[in-house]
C-alpha positions as CSV (number, residue, x, y, z in Angstrom):
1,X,58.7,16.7,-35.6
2,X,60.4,19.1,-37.6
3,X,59.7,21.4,-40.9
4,X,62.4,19.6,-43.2
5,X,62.9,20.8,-46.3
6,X,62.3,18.1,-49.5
7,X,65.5,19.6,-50.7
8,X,67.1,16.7,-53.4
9,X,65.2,14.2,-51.4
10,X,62.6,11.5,-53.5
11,X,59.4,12.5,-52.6
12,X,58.0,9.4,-55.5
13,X,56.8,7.2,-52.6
14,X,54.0,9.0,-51.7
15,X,51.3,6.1,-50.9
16,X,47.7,7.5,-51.2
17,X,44.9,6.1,-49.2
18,X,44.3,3.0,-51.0
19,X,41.0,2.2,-52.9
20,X,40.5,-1.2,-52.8
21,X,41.4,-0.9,-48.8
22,X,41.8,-4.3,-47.2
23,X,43.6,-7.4,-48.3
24,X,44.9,-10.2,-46.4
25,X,44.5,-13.1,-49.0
26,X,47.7,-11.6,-51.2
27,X,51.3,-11.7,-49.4
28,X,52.1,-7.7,-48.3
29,X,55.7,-7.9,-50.6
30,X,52.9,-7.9,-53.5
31,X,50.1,-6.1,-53.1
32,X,50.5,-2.5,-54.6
33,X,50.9,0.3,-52.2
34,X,47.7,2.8,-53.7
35,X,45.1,0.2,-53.8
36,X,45.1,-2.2,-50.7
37,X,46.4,-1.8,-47.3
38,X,47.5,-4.7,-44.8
39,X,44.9,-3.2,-42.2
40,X,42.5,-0.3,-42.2
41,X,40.7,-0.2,-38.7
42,X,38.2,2.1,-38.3
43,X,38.8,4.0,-41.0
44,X,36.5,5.0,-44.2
45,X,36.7,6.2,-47.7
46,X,35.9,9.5,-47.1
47,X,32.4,10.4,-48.8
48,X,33.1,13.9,-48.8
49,X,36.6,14.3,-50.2
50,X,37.2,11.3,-52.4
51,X,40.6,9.8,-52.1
52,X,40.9,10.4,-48.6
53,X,40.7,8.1,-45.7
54,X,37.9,8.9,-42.7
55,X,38.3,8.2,-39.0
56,X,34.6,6.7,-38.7
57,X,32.3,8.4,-36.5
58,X,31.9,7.7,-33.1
59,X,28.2,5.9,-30.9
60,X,25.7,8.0,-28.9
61,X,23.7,6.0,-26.2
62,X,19.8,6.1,-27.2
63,X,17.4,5.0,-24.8
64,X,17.6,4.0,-21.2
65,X,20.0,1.2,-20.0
66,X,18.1,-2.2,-19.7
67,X,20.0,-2.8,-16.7
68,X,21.0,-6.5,-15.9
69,X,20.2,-7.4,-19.5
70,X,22.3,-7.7,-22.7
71,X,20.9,-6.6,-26.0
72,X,21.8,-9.4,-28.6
73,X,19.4,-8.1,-31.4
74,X,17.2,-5.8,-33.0
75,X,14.6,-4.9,-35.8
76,X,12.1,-2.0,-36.9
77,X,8.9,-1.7,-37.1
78,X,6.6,0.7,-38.9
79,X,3.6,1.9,-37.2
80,X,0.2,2.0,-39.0
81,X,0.3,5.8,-38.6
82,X,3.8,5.9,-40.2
83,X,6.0,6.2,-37.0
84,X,9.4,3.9,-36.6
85,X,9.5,1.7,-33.8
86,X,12.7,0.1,-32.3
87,X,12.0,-3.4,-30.9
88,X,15.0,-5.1,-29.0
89,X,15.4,-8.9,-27.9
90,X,17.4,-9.1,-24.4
91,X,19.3,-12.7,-23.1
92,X,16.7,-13.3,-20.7
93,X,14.3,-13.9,-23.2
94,X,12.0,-10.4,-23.7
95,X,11.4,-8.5,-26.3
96,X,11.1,-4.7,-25.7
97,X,10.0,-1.3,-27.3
98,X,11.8,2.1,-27.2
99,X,9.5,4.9,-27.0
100,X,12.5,7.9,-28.4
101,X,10.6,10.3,-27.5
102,X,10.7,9.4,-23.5
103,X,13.6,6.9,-24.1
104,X,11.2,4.9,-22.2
105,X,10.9,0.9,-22.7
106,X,8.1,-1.3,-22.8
107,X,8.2,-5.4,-22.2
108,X,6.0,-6.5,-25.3
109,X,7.0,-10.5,-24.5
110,X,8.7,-12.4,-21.8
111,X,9.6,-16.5,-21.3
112,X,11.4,-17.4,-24.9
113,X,13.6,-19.6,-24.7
114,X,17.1,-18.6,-24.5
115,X,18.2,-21.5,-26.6
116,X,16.5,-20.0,-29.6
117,X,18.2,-17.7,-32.7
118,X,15.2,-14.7,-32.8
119,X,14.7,-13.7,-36.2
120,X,11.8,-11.4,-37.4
121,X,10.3,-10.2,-41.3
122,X,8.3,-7.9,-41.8
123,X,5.2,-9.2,-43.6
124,X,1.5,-8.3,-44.0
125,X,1.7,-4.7,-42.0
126,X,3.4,-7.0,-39.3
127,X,6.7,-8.1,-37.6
128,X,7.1,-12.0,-37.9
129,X,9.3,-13.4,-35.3
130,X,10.5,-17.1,-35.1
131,X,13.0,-18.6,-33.2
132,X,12.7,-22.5,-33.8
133,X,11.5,-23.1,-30.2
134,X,8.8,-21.5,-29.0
135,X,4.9,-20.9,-30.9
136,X,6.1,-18.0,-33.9
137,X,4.2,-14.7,-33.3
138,X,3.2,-11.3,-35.4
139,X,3.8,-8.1,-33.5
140,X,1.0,-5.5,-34.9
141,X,3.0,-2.5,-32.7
142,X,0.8,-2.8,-30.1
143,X,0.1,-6.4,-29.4
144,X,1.8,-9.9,-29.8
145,X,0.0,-12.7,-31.3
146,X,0.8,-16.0,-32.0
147,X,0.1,-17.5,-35.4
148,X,-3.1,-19.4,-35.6
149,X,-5.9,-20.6,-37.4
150,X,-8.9,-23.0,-37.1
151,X,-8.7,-25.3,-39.7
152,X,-11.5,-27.3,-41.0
153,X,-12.3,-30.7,-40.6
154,X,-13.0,-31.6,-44.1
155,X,-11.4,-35.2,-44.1
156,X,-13.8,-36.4,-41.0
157,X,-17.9,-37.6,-41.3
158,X,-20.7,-38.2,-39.5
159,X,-20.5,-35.5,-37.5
160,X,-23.2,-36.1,-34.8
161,X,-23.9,-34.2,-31.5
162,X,-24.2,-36.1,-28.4
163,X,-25.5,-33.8,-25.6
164,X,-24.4,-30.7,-25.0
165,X,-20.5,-31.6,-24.1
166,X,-20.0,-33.6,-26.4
167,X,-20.3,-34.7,-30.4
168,X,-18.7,-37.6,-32.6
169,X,-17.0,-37.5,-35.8
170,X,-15.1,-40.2,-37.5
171,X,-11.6,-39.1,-38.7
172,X,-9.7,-38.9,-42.3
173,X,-7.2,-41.4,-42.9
174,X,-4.1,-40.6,-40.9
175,X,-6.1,-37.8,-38.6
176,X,-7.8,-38.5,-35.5
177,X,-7.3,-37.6,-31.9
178,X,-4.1,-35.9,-32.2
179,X,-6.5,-32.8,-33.9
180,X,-8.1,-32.7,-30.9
181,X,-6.0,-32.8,-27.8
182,X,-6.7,-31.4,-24.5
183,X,-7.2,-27.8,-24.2
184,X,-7.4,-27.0,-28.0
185,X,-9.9,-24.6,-28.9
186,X,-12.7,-25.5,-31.3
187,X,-15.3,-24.2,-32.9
188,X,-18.5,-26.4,-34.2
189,X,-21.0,-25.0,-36.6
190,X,-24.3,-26.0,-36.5
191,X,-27.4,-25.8,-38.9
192,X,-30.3,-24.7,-36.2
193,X,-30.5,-21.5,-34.4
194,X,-27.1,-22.1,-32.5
195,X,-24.8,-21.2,-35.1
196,X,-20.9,-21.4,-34.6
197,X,-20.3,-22.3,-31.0
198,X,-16.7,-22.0,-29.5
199,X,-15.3,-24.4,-27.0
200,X,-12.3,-26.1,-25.5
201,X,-11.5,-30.2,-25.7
202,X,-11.8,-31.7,-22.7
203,X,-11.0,-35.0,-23.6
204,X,-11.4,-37.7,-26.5
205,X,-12.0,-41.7,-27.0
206,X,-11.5,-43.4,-29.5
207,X,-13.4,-46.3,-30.8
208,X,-11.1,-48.4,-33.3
209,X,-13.7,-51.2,-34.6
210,X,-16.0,-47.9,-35.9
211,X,-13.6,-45.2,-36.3
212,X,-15.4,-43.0,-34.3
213,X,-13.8,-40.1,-32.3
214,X,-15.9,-39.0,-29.2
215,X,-14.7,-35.0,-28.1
216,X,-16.0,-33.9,-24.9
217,X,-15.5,-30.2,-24.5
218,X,-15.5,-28.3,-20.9
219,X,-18.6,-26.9,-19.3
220,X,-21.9,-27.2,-21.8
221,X,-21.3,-24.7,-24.5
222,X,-23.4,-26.8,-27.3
223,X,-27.0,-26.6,-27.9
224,X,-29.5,-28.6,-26.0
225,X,-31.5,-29.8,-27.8
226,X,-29.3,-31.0,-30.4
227,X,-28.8,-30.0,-33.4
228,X,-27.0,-31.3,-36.9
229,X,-23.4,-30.7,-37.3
230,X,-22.5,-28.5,-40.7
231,X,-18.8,-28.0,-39.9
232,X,-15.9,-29.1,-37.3
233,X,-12.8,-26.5,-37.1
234,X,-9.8,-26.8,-34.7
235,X,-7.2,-24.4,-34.0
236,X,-3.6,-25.0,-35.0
237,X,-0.1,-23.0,-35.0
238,X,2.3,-23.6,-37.2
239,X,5.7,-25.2,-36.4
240,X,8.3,-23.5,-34.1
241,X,10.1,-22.3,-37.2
242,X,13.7,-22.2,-37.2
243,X,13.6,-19.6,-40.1
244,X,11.4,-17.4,-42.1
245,X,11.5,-15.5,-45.3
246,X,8.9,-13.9,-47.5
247,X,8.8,-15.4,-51.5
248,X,5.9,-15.6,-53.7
249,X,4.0,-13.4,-51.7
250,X,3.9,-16.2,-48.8
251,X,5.8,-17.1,-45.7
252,X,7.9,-20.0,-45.8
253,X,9.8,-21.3,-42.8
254,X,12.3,-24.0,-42.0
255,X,12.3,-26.8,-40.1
256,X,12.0,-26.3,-36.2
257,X,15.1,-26.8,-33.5
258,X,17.7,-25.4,-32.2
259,X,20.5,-23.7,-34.4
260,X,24.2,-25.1,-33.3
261,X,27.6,-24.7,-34.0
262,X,28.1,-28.4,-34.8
263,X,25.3,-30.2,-34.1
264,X,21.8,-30.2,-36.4
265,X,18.3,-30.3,-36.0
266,X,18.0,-34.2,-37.3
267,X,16.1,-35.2,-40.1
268,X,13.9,-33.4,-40.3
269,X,16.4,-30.3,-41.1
270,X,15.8,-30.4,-44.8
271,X,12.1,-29.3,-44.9
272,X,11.0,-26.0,-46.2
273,X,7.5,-25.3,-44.9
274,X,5.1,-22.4,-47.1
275,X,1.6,-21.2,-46.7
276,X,-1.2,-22.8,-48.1
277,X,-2.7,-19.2,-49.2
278,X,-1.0,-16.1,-49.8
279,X,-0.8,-12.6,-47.7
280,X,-2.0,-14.1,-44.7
281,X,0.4,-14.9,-41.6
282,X,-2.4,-17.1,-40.2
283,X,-2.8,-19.1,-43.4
284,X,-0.6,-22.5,-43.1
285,X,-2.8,-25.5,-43.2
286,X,-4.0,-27.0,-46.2
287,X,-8.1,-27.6,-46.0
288,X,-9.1,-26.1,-49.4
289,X,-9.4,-27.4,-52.7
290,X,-9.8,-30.9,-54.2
291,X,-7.2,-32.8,-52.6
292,X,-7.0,-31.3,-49.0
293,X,-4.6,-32.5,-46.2
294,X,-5.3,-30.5,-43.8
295,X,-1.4,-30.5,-42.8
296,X,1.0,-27.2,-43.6
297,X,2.3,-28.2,-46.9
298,X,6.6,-28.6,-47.5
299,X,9.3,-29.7,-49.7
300,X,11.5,-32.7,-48.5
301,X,14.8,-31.3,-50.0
302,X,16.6,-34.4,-48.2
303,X,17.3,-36.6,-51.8
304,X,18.5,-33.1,-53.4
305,X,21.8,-33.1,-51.6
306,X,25.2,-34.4,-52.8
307,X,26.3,-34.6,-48.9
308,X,24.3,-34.5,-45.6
309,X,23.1,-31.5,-44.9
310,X,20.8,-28.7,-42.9
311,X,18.4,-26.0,-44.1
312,X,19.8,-23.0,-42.4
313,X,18.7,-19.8,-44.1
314,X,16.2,-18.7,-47.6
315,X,17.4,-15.8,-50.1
316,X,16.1,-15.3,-53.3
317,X,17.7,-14.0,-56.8
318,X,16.1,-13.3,-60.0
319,X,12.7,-14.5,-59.1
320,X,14.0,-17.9,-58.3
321,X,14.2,-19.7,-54.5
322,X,17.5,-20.4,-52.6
323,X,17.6,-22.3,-49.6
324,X,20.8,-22.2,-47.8
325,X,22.0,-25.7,-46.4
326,X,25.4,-25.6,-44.4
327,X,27.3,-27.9,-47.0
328,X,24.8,-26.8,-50.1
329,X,22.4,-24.3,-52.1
330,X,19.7,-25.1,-54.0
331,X,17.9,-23.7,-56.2
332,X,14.1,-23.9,-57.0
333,X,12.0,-21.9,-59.8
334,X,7.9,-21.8,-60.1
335,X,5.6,-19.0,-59.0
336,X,3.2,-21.6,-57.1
337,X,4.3,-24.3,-54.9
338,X,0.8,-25.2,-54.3
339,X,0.2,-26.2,-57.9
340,X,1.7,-29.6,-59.5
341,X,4.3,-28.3,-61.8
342,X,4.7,-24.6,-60.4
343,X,7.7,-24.9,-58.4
344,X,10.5,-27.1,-59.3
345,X,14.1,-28.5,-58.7
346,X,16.7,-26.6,-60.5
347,X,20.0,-27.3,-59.1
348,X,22.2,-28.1,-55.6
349,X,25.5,-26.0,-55.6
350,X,28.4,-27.2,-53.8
351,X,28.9,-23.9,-51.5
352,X,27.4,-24.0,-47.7
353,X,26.5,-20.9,-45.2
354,X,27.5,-21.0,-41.8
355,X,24.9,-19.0,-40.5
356,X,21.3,-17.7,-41.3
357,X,22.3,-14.2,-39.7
358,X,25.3,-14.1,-42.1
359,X,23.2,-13.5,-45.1
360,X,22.6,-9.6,-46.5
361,X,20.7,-8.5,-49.7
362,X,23.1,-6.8,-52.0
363,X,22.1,-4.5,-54.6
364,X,20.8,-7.3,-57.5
365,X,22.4,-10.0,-55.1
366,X,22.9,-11.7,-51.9
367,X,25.9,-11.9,-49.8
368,X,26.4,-14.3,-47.5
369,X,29.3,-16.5,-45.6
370,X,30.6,-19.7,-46.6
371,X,33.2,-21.8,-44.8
372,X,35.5,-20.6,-47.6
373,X,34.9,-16.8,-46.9
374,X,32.3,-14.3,-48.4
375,X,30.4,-15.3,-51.6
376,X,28.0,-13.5,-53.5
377,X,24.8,-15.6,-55.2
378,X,25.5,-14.1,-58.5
379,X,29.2,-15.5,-59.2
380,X,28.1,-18.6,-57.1
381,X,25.8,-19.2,-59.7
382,X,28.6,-18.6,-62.7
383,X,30.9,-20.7,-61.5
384,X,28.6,-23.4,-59.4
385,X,31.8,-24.3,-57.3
386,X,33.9,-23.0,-55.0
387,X,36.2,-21.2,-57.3
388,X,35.4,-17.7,-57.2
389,X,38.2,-15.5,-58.2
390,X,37.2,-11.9,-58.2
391,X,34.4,-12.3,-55.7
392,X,33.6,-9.6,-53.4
393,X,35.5,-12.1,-50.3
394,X,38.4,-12.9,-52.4
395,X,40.4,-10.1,-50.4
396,X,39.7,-11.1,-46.8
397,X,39.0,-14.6,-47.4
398,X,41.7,-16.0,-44.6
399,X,40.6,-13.3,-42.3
400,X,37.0,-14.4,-42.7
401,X,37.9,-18.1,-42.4
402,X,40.3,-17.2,-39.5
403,X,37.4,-15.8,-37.4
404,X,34.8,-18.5,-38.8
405,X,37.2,-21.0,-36.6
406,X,36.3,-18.8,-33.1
407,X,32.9,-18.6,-34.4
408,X,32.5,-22.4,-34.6
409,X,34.1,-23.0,-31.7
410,X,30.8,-23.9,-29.6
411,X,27.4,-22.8,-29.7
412,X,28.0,-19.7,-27.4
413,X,30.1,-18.1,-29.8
414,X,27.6,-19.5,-32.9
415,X,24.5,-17.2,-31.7
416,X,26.7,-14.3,-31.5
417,X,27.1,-14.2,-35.1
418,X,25.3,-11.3,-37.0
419,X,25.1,-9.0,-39.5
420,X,23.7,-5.7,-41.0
421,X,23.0,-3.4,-44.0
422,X,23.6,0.7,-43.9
423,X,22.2,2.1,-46.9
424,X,23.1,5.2,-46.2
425,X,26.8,5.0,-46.1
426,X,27.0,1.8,-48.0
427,X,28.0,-0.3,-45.5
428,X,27.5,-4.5,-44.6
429,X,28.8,-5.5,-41.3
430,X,29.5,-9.1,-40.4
431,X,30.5,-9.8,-37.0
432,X,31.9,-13.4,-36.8
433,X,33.9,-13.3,-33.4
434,X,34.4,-10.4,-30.3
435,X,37.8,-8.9,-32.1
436,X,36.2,-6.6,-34.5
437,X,33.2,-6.2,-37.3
438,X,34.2,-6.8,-40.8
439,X,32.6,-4.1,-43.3
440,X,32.4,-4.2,-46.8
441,X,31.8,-0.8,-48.1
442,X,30.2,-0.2,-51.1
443,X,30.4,3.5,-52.5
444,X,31.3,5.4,-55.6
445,X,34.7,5.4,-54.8
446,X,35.9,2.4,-53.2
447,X,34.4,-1.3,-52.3
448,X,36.1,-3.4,-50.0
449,X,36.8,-4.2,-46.7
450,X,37.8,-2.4,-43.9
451,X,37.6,-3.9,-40.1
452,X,35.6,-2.0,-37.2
453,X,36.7,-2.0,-33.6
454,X,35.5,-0.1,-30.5
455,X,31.9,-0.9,-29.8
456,X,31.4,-2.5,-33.1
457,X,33.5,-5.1,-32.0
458,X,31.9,-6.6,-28.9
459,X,28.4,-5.3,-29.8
460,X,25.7,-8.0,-29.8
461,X,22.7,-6.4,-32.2
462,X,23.1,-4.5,-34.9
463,X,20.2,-2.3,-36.9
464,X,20.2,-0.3,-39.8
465,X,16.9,2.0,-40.3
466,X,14.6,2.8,-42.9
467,X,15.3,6.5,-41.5
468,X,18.5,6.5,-42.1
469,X,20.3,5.3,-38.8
470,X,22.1,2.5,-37.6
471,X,21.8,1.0,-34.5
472,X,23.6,-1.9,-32.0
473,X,23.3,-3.2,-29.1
474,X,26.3,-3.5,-26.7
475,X,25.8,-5.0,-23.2
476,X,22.6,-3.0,-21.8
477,X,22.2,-0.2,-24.1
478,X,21.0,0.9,-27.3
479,X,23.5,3.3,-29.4
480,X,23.6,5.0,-32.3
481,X,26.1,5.8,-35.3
482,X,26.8,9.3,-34.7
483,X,26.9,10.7,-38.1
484,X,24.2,13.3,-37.7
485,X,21.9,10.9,-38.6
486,X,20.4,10.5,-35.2
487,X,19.0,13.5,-34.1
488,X,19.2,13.2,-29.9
489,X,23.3,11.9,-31.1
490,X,24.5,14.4,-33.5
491,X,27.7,14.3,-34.7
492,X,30.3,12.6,-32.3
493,X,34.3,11.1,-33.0
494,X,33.9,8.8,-29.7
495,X,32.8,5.7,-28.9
496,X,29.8,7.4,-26.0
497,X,33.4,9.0,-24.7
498,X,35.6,6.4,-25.0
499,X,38.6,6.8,-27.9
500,X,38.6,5.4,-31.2
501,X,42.0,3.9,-32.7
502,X,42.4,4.1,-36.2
503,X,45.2,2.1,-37.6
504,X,46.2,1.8,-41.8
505,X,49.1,-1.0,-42.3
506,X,50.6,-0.2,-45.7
507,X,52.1,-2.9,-47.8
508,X,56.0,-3.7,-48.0
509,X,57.4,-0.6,-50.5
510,X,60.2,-1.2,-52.5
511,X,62.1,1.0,-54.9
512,X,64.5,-1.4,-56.6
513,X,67.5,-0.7,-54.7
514,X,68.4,0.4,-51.0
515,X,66.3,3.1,-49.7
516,X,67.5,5.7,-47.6
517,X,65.1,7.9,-45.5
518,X,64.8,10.4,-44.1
519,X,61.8,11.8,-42.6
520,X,57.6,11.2,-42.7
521,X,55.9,13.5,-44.0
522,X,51.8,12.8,-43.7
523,X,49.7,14.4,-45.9
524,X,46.0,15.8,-44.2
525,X,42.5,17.1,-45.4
526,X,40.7,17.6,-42.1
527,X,41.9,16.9,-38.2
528,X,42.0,18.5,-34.9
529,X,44.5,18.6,-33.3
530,X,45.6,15.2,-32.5
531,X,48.3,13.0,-31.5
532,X,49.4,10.4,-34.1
533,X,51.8,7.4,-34.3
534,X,54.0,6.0,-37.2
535,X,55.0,2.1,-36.8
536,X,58.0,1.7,-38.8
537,X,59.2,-1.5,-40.2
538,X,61.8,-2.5,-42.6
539,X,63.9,-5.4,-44.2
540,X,60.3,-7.5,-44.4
541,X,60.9,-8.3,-40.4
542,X,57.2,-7.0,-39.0
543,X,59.3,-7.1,-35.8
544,X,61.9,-5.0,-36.6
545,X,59.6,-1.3,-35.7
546,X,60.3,1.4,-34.8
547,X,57.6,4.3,-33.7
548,X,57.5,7.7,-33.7
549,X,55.0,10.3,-32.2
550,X,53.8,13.5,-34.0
551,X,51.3,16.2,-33.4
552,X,49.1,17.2,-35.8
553,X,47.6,20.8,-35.7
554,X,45.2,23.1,-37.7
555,X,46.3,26.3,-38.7
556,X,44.5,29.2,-37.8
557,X,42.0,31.5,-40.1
558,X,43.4,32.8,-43.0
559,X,40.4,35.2,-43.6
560,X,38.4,37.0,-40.8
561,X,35.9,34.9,-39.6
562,X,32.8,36.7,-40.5
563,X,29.4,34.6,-41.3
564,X,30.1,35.4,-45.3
565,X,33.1,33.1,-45.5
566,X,31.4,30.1,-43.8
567,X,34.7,28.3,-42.9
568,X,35.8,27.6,-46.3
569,X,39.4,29.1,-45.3
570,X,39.1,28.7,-41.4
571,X,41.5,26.1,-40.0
572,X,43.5,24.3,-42.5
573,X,45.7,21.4,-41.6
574,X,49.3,21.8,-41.8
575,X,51.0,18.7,-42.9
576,X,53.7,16.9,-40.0
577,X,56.8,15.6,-41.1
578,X,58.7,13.6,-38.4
579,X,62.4,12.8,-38.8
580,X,63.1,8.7,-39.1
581,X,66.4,8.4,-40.7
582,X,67.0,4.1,-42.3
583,X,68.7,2.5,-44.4
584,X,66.8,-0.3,-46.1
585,X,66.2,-2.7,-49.0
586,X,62.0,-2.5,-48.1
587,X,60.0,-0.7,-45.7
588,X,56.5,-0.5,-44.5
589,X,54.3,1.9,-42.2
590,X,51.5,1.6,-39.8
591,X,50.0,5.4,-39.2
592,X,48.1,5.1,-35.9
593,X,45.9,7.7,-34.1
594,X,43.6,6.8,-30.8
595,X,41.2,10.4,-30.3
596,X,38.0,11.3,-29.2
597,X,38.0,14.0,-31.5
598,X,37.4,14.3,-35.4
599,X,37.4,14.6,-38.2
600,X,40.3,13.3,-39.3
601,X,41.3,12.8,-43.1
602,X,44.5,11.2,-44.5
603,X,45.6,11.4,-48.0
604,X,48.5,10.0,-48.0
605,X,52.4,8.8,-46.0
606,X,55.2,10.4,-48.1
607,X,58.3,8.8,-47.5
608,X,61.1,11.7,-48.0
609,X,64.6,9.8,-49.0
610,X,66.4,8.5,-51.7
């Protein structure tokens, strides 16, 4: 490094942090130099000093180590007295809670299947899980429960008691012993003294030239003498739902199965299941009302689609219904599906999702992730085709379709795919393969993409809070984004100790003529002292680099450093320039820095030539 001089030297070059940050879908020879870069890894806008790019922060552990487990996913729940609770789902199947306070966990469910994708919604004061296997269940933050209800009988007759272990009924069309199988709990309400008894089916025969249904139930739990029958009810779950989402005030779930890279759940994986009543998790069957079927109620969306398909995910915009097939949207309008007339058939839209944990809700929109690349609902909807120009993807497109290849690859890399919202730094994450999370950031002063490594990039779960934090899982242990957010973290430039590298890959330059350089000279807001790295390339030959070292130093106080100054002259960096003398026709730059320390906050790579 040395202090050169400017002197008659071009300092025009100076490249800024750009503001649109990444692009990969335009060749580097043409994007421009101040608004996109080749690469930004782990680097931000910088919220504080717009303009400037941000090392990221670093990840604080939280939590005790689940040891011999791997966290693959997460969720929140809000206790009834107001108090957040972290629940985590583990590969052996479990679901656990963090107590903070003791960093203490607690096992809240064990034996899921491991061939399931665990999804949870928060709905009616409760957590909602699903994962297309096993029974769906509520979590009330202290208890798991699975969804159930008794449903009446209202399609059978002649209900008569036999003695008291047994009673008759003869079954609605299409119903019959498959209500009642062994060890399903039932409850029988009679018109004498007895009341509502409960009991469990023991077995049932069937008498075909009569229709009538004999249920034995164990032990002798029904009234002896008997007594008339008022009302039959037997309790029934839901299905296994693959997927869950909250519209209209009801729950509405997709087919069960197992989600896969490449193959589907059959055909049954174009129903959309929702509740027969509204606010109620326990409220699925249909036994009310004037045409009762005593079934959960669904939509067949089988004859809406141009190509075979399967129901993956459910977002909603403006009040209407999306359901997310992997070849297809479609789009469905109503307030009431339970009502003829009250929900209906819009439109199908040529554009698929590859995964239900690649969709986020975006401010007045939903992004989500097509085989194309990332799309948002709302220019979907313009354009009803794949032709999106200006979409919030259209920069990173081959990136995104790049990683979608690994991610497709077999059904091992398919569950790994998530995603995640930070609302308090603007941030989406979509993890598609173990190279790296892609973030689209969304502030004042820039949107686009940037790419993070470290942690985020073989991290499994991923969480951002209502309290402001954000939270993944990677291998055993819970961390959190160290931006003071987290109390227990603070404020950390390290990955729990481990460096972070930064990289920003600037586009080819050109000036119109033969360039002759030089030095570097790299223009700072905030750093420590640091070591950095400049990757030089020229002549557009990304193999013809060249790299040079620098250190990068604050200078000392400029003013005492009494309490009344509070830092605001304390420590200023001094900007490096590092001799590279070329002769080219173009040239481009990667400035590289791997610390555990921060902050740090580039400006801008002058180029000092002519």
């Amino acid at each position: 490094m040395s202090a050169t001089r400017l002197g008659l030297f071009d300092g025009r070059l100076l490249t800024l942090f750009p503001r649109q940050l990444q692009n990969t879908a335009v060749s580097p020879t043409l994007l421009v130099k101040d608004r996109y870069a080749r690469l930004l890894e782990n680097i931000l806008p910088n919220t504080n000093k717009a303009g400037s790019g941000a090392k990221r922060y670093g990840m604080g552990a939280r939590g005790a180590e689940l040891t011999g487990l791997t966290v693959t996913d997460a969720w929140e729940y809000r206790k009834s007295d107001g108090t957040l609770q972290i629940v985590v789902y583990c590969s052996d199947g479990t679901l656990w809670t963090l107590d903070e306070g003791s960093n203490v966990y607690t096992n809240i469910r064990s034996g899921l299947s491991t061939l399931g994708t665990v999804g949870a919604i928060p709905f009616n004061n409760k957590l909602v899980f699903w994962n297309g296997i096993d029974p769906c269940f509520s979590w009330n933050g202290s208890n798991c429960v699975n969804l159930a209800e008794y449903v009446e009988d209202v399609l059978c007759t002649a209900e008569t008691q036999v003695d008291a272990s047994s009673f008759t009924i003869k079954p609605g069309v299409d119903r019959g012993a498959s209500d009642y199988p062994v060890g399903r709990a039932i409850r029988v309400t009679f018109s004498g003294g007895a009341g509502t008894v409960s009991a469990t089916v023991a077995g049932t025969s069937y008498n075909s030239g009569n229709n009538v249904l004999t249920i034995s139930v164990t032990g002798t739990p029904l009234p002896n003498p008997t007594q008339t029958i008022t009302k039959v009810e037997y309790q029934a779950s839901p299905p296994a739902f693959s997927f869950m989402f909250v519209h209209l005030d009801m729950l509405w779930g997709l087919s069960p199965g197992e989600l896969r890279s490449k193959v589907w759940r059959g055909f049954d994986g174009m129903k959309a299941y929702y509740q027969a009543a509204l606010n109620n998790e326990n409220s699925w069957y249909d036994y009310a009302g004037t045409t009762p079927t005593q079934d959960v109620p669904y939509i067949n969306l089988t004859n809406k689609a141009i190509v075979s398909d399967e129901l993956v995910a459910m977002s909603s915009i403006d009040g209407a219904a999306v359901f997310h097939g992997r070849n297809q949207l479609y789009i469905y309008t109503g307030s009431d599906p339970n009502t003829v007339g009250g929900f209906i058939y819009s439109k199908t839209i040529p554009v698929g999702t590859v995964h239900q944990k690649l969709v986020q809700r975006f401010p007045g929109d939903t992004l989500f992730m097509t085989p194309y690349g990332a799309r948002s609902l709302t220019r979907v909807f313009q354009t009803e085709q794949l032709d999106v120009q200006g979409d919030l993807g259209s920069d990173i497109d081959p990136t995104i379709q790049a990683r979608l290849v690994a991610l497709m690859a077999d059904d091992t890399a398919y569950k790994k795919a998530r995603s995640f919202f930070y609302a308090r730094d603007g941030l989406y994450g979509f993890k598609l393969d173990d190279t790296g999370t892609l973030i689209y950031v969304l502030s004042e002063e820039s949107k686009g993409w940037v790419t993070f490594t470290g942690f985020f990039a073989d991290a499994r779960a991923f969480l951002g809070t209502s309290d402001g934090r954000l939270m993944i899982g990677r291998g055993s242990q819970l961390y959190a984004y160290a931006n003071g957010s987290d109390s227990v973290v603070g404020v950390e430039y390290s990955d729990a100790g481990t460096a972070i590298l930064c990289k920003w890959w600037s586009p080819w330059i050109q000036v119109g003529g033969r360039w002759s350089n030089q030095a570097w000279e790299v223009i700072m807001e905030d750093v420590e002292t640091s070591l950095f790295y400049i990757d030089r390339f020229i002549n557009f030959n990304p193999r013809d680099v060249v790299t040079l070292s620098f250190n990068v130093t604050s200078d000392g106080a400029r003013w005492d450093e009494g309490m009344w100054d509070v830092n605001l002259w304390d420590g200023v960096p001094v900007n490096p320039v590092a001799l590279d003398k070329f002769l080219a026709d173009s040239f481009s730059f990667m400035l590289r820095h791997e610390t555990t320390t921060g902050p740090l906050n580039v400006l801008g790579v002058r180029p000092i030539g002519r």
